[in-house]
N, C-alpha and C positions, 0 to 999 in steps of 0.2 A: 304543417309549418316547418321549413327549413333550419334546422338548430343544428348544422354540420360544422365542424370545428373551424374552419375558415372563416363562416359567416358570423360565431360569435364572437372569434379574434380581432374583426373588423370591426365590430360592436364596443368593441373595450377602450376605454377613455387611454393616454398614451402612460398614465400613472399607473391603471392597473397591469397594463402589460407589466412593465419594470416589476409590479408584484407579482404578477404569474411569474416572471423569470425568476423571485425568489421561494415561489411554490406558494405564496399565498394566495388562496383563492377563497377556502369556505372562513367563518369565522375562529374555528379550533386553529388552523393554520398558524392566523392573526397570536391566538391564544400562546403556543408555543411557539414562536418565534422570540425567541427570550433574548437580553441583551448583553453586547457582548462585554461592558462596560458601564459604568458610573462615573456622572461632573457631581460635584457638590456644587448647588449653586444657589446654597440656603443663606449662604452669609456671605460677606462682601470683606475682603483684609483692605487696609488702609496704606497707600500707594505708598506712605512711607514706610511702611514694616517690611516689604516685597526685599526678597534675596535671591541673585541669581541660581537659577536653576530650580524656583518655587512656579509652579499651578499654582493660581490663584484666580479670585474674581475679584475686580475693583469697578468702584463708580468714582464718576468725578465728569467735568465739565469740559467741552470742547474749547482748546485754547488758540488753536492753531493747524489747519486743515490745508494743505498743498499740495501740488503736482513737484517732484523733482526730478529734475533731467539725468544727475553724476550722484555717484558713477554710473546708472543707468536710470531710465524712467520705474518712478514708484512714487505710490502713493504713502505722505510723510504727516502726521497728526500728532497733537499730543491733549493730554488731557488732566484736571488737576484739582484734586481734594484740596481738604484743610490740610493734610500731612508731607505732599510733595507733588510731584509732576511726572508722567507716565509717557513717556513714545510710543508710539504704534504707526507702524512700518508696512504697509503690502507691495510686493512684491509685480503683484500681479492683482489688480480691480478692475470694479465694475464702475458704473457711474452713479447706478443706486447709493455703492457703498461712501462715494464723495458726498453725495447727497447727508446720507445718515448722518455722517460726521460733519455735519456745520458747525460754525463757530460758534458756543453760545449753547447747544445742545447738551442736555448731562443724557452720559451716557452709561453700559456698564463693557467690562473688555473683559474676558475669559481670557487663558495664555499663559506661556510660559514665560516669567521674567528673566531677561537676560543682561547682562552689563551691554549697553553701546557706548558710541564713539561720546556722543553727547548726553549719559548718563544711562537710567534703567528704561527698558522698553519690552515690549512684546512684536514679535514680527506674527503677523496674519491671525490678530487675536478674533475669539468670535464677540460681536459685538451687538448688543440691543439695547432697544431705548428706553431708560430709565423716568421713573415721574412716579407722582402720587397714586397714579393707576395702573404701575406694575408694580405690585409687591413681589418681594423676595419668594420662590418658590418654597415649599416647605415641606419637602423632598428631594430625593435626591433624584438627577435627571438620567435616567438611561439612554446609553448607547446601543442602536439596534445594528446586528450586519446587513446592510445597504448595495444597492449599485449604482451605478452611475447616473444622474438626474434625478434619484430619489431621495430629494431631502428628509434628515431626522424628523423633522415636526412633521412634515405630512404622514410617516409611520406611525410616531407616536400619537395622533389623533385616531389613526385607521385602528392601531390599539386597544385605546381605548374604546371604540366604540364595538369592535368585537368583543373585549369582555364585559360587555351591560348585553350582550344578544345572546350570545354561547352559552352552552348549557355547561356549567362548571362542577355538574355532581360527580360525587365519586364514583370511579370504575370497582374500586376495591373496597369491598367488605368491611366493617369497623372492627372486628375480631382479627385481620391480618394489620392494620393500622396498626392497631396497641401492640400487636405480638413484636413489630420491628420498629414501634415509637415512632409511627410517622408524621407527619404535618398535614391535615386534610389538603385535597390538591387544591380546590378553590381560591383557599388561604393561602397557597405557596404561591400560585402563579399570580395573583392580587401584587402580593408584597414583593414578587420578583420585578412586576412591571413597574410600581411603585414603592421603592421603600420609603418607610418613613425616616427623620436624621435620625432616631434614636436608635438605628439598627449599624450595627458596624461595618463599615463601610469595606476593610478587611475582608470579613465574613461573606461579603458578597464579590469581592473580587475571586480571592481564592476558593470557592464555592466550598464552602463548608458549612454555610448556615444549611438550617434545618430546611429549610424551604427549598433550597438547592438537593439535598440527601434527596428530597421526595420525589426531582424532577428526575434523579438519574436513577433512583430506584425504578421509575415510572416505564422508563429507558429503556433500561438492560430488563426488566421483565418481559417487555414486546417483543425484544429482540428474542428472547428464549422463548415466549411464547410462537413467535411465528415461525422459527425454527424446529418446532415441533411440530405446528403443522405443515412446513415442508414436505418432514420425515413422513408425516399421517397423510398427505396428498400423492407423493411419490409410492407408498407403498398402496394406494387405490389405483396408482395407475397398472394397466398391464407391458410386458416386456416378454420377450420370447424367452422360455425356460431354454435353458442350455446345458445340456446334460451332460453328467459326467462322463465322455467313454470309457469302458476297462478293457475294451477291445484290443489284442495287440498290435494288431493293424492299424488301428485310429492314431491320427497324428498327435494327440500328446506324451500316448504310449511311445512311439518313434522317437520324438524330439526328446524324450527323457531319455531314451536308449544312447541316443547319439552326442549327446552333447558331451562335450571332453574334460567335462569335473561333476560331483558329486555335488547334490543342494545342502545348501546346510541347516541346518535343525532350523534357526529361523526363518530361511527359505521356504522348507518343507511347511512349515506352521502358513506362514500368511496365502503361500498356494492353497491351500485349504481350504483358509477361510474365505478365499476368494471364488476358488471352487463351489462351493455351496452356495454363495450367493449368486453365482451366475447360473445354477439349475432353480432358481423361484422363478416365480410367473411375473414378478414386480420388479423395476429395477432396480440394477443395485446401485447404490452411489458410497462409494469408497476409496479412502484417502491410503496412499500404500506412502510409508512413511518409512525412510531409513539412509542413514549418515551417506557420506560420498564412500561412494566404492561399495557400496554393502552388498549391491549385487540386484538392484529393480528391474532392470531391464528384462531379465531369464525368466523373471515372475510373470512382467509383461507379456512375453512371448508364450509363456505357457496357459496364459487367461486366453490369450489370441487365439493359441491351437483349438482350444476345447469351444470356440465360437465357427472356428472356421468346423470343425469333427461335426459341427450339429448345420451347417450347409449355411453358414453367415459367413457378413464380411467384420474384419475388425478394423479400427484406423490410429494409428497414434499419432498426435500433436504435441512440436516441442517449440518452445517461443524463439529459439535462433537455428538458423540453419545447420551452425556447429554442432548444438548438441541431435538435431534431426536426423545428420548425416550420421554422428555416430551411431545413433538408434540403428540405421539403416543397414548400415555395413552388419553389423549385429546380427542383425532379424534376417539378411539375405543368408548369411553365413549360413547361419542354423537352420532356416527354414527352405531355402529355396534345392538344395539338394534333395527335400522330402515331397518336392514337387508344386511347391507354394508358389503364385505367380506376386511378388511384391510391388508395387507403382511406388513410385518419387516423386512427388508434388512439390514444389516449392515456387517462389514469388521470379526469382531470378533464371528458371530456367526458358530456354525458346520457347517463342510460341508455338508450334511443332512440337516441339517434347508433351508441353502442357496440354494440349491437346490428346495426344497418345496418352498421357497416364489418366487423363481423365475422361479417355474411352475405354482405358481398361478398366476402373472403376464402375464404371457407369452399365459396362456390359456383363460386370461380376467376374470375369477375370481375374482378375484383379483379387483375393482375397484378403491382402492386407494390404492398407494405403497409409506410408508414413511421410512426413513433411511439415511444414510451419503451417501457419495460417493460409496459406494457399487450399487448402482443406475445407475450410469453410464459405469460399466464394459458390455465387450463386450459381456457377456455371458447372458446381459440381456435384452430380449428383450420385448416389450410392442406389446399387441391384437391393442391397437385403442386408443392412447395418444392423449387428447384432451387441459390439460393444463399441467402445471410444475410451481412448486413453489420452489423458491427457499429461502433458509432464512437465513438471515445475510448472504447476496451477496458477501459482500465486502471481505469474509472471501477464498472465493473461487477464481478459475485461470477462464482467460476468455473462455479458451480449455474447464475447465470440465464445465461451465455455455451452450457450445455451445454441447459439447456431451448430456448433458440429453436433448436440444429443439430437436436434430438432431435424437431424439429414436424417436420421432412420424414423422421424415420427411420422411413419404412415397408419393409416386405419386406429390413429389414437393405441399405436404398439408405441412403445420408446427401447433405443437401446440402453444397454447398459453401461457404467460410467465408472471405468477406473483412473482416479488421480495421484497423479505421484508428487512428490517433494523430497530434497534433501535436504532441506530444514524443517525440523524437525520443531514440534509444535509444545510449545511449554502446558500442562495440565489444565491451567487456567483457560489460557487459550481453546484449546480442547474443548473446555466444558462452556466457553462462552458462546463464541464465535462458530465451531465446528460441531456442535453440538447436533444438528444434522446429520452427520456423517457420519458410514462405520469405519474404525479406524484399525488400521494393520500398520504393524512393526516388525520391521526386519534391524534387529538388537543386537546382529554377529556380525562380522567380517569375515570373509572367507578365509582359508586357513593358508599362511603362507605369509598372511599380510604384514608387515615388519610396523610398528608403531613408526609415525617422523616424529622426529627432534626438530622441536623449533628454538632456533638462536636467536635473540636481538641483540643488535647490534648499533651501535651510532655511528651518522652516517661519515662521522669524521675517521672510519674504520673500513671505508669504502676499498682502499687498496689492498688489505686481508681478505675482502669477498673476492675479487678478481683474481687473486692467486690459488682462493681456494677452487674456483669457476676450471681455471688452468689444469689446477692436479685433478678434478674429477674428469675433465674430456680429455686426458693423458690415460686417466683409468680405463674408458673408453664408455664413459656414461655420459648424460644429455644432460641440457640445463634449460630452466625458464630465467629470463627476468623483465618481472613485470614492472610495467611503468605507473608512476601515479598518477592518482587520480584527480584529474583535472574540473570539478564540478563547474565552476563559474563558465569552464570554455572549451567546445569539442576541439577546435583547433588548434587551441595550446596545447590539449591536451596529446593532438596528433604531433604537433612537432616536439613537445617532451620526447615522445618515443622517437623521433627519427632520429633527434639528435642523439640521446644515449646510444642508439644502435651506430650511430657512426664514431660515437666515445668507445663502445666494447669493440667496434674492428678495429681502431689504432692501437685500444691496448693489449687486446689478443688477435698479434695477425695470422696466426698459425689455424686458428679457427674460423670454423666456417658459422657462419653469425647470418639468420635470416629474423626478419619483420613480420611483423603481421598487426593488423589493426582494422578497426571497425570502417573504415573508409577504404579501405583496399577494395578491388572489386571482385567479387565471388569467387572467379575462377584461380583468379591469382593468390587468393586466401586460402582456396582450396589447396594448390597448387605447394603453398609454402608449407603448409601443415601437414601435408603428406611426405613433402621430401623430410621433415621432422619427425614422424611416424616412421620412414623409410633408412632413419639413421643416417640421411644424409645431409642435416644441420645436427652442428654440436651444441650450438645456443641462440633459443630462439626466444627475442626481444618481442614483447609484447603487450598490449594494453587489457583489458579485462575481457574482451571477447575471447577468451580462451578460460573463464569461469567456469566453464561448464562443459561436459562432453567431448575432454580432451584427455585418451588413453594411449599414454605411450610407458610402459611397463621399462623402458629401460632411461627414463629422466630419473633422477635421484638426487636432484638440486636444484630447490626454487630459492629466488630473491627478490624478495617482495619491497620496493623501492617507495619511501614515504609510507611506511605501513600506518601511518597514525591518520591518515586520510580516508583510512578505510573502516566500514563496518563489523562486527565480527563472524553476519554472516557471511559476508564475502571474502573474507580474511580466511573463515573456515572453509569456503569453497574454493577456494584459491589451492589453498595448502593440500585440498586432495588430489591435486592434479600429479601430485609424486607419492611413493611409497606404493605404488601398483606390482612394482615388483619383486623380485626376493631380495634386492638392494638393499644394503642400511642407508634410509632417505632424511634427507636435511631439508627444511625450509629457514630461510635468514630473513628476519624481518629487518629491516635498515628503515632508523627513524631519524627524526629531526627535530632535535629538541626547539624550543623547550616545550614540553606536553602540557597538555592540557590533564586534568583530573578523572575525567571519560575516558580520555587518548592512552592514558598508564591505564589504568582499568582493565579498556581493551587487549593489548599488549599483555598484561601479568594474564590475562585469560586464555589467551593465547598459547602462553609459554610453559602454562600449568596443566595445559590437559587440551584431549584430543578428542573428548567426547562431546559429539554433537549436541546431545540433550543438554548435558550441564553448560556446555556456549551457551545453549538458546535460551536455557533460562538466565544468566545472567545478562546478556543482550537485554531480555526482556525489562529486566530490573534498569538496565543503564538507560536503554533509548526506547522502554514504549511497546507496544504492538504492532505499529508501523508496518515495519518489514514482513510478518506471518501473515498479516492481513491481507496485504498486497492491494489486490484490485477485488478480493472479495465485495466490499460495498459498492462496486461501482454503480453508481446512479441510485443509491440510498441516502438518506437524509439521516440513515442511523449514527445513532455513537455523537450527536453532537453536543452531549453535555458530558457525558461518564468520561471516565479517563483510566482503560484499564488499572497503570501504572498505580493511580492512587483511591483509586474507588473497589479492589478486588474482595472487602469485605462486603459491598452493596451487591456484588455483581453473584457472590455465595448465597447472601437472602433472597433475589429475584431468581436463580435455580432452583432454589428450597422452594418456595413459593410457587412457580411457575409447574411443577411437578402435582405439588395440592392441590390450583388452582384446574389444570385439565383433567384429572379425578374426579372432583366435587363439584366444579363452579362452570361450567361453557358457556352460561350465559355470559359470565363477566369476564372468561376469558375473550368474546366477541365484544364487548362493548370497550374494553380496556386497546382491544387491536384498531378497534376503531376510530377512539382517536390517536394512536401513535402508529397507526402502519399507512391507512390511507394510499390502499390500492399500492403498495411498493415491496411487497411479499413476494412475488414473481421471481424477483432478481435474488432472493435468497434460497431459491430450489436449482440452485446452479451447481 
């Protein structure tokens, strides 16, 4: 019998589609699909007690039910207890809903009261039909997340009758229960779909009841549990061992020889440990972790030698072409006088070009392949991929992270996987989320490096920046000024920067003032950036595509315009783009008041330190995990109840735990993954 996925899709009523699109399919699904809200709609308030800006639920009698044309067509009703008279207003109806509301009918209306023209009303309340044979529910009603054409009720039935079929027993032991006082699960998820009114209704918004503790203990344990088996599946796989050479001949002996500075202690350290791991037979997967400027790239390049020494290819991936290009220029530098043939891949180049780098590839020429995601199309295939580097991880999908390791997965070999980041991953984080991973730290700056000074400034102070802009390209030092950030609109945010860039040439016409921005096209971005690099722009106006992978050692003054629109890791990735070189370097934050309580926060963080870890952990504390996460979950259902921010004592007991539980327990740690992973583990071995 044919049961191929097309022919059961076509099988499925058009409701349950809508629920496969919500991932529910078996009854556990049903089970954990928790909700995102509570109505009370055990009692009824009396239409004369209602105050604008009150939720509330009233019954009362249909007085008056009509079509009205002005100001535009809508449907106009009211309705009327012992205590007063209610309006209700849509906007936009059905004809059922004129039906409902006949004259004469008691009804009841959910909504929010508001003052109208002709007294108190509800616009688009939800409304049913009251009588001796609807009692008052005596519960409170849950709100489930939905999509489109899939009514609450029809959920809330499909609900319920999953939890009378699903097997509700415990995954965990009653000795781990009592040790961390938890709520058996059956109990929690019963009283989550339903609670009773005597449960506070608080409690279950702000997920503090017990019942809630148990769902996100439940949680953050899978998560750490299947992150372990990650690590336990990736270390069963094989990878080609890649040996050290001590050869002096061998190209990492040369590339050390040659290169025109000394490594520094943490340098020397993370090469190591990278080193060893790319001589195991398993592959490695490791985060190489260290502030802007700290110096990843040479790490990079020296993991690459020691893959190419053992007759592999290696490839790095970087999410923008600016930062790829400067990888690029880098790794030519160094590597291609030692006889290295390097390929360029990227999305914008001719068809002709992309063709040539992706026969040099293909034919192994090619020993190291750097570029964007151009890397991972299907049209490109690798001789003998030994590692993959990936940079600033978090910028990418966990799909494209597994397409470029899956280009060397021949004969069930994998290559090896180094990832970089210059945001830097707060502890928590680490032990939650990356707990997979081995982690390396580069915790020095190379020597030379001058600490910035960061100014804030208001922006009513705007004519002190431009003179100080003046005396630095009189010094004959460079400048950034960056444009704000534009969220709601690319193209505001593209004519913000045009227009400042034509405000900085009337006010400094002696200087030579170039553009750059995310909509310019390649060459001509390229084009600007280089004559910047080449010292033949003094200042160069710009939007945030210049975050990252922009080395110009003699810039010595950024102005970061509307800095309170910005986050603090990109505020801190911003600001490293100066102090590169032996210059005393300035970054000027220019705000505009009045701040926000986050927005000061930001700023005092800013202005007090320059260390990437202490940013990241207060980041962490202001806005969340968000930003380190990146696209790690993508296409996971994890994390939707826990909340790093306020759950990190829950998230230490499912570590603690999840440690005893694969020691002692494998049956229950299979049975526990079972119902909270449901085949989506795949995307956490990225």
């Amino acid at each position: 019998m044919d049961r191929s996925p097309a022919r059961e899709d076509a099988a499925l009523t058009p409701q349950q589609r809508k629920m496969r699109k919500l991932g529910l399919v078996a009854a556990d699904d049903f089970v954990l699909h928790l909700p995102l809200r509570y109505e009370d709609e055990t009692q009824v308030t009396p239409i004369g007690r209602l105050i604008p800006g009150m939720w509330a639920q009233v019954e009362g009698e249909v007085t008056r039910c009509e079509v009205a044309y002005r100001p535009r067509r809508q449907l106009v009703a009211a309705i009327r207890d012992e205590t007063g008279e209610l309006g209700l207003r849509y906007l936009n109806f059905y004809p059922s809903q004129q039906k409902q509301l006949a004259v004469g009918r008691r009804i009841r209306a959910r909504g929010e009261a508001r003052g109208g023209f002709f007294g108190m009303e509800m616009v688009h309340p939800r409304t049913t039909v009251a009588g001796d044979d609807a009692p008052l529910p005596d519960r409170l009603t849950p709100v489930y997340p939905t999509t489109e054409g899939l009514p609450q009720a029809t959920l809330r039935k499909a609900i319920a009758a999953a939890l009378k079929t699903a097997d509700l027993a415990d995954t965990l032991p009653q000795p781990l229960l009592q040790r961390y006082g938890l709520m058996p699960f059956g109990e929690s998820v019963r009283l989550l779909h339903a609670p009773p009114p005597e449960v506070a209704t608080e409690s279950l918004v702000d997920r503090a009841h017990p019942a809630w503790l148990r769902i996100k203990f439940d949680e953050l344990l899978a998560q750490q549990l299947s992150l372990a088996r990650a690590r336990a599946a990736r270390l069963d796989k094989r990878a080609p061992p890649l040996a050290r050479s001590t050869a002096p001949d061998g190209l990492v002996a040369r590339l050390l020889a040659t290169l025109p500075f000394a490594l520094t202690g943490a340098q020397q350290r993370v090469r190591e440990e990278i080193a060893a791991d790319l001589a195991r037979p398993h592959p490695m997967q490791r985060l190489l972790q260290g502030d802007v400027g700290s110096g990843k790239t040479v790490v990079a390049a020296l993991a690459a030698a020691q893959a190419i020494d053992n007759g592999f290819q290696a490839a790095l991936m970087a999410p923008t072409e600016i930062l790829a290009e400067q990888h690029f220029r880098k790794l030519v530098g160094w590597l291609e006088p030692l006889g290295v043939t390097v390929a360029w891949l990227t999305g914008s180049l001719a068809a002709k070009a992309r063709r040539e780098a992706a026969a040099l590839i293909e034919s192994g020429e090619a020993r190291l392949a750097v570029g964007t995601q151009a890397l991972i199309q299907q049209h490109v295939q690798f001789a003998r991929l030994g590692l993959s580097i990936v940079d600033e991880q978090h910028r990418f999908g966990v799909g494209q992270r597994l397409a470029l390791r899956n280009k060397g997965g021949e004969d069930e070999i994998f290559p090896h996987q180094l990832m970089m980041s210059a945001t830097p991953i707060p502890r928590t984080l680490a032990m939650t989320f990356f707990a997979d991973l081995d982690v390396s730290v580069i915790d020095e700056l190379p020597p030379g490096r001058v600490p910035v000074i960061t100014k804030l400034l208001s922006d009513a102070r705007r004519d002190e920046v431009v003179a100080r802009i003046r005396e630095a390209a009189r010094a004959g030092r460079q400048v950034y000024w960056v444009c704000p950030l534009v969220e709601e609109s690319e193209t505001l945010e593209l004519q913000t920067a045009v227009d400042t860039y034509e405000a900085l040439r009337h006010a400094l016409p002696e200087l030579r003032v170039g553009l750059v921005h995310g909509r310019l096209p390649t060459a001509e971005k390229a084009a600007v950036m280089q004559a910047f690099k080449d010292g033949e722009v003094d200042l160069l106006v710009a939007t945030t595509v210049i975050e990252v992978g922009v080395d110009v050692p003699n810039a010595s003054l950024m102005v970061i315009e509307h800095a309170e629109r910005f986050g603090l890791a990109q505020l801190h990735q911003l600001r490293g783009r100066v102090g590169r070189g032996a210059a005393e370097s300035v970054c000027v934050l220019l705000y505009q008041g009045p701040l926000s309580q986050v927005a000061k926060a930001r700023l005092r963080t800013m202005h007090e330190t320059t260390d990437g870890f202490e940013i990241a952990r207060r980041d962490l504390e202001l806005r969340g995990p968000g930003e380190f996460l990146g696209v790690r979950q993508s296409g996971l259902a994890l994390m939707r109840f826990a909340d790093l921010e306020n759950d990190l004592e829950i998230a230490e007991q499912a570590h603690e735990a999840a440690a005893q539980l694969q020691a002692e327990a494998p049956d229950v740690v299979s049975a526990h993954l079972s119902r909270w992973m449901r085949g989506r583990e795949d995307f956490l071995k990225a």
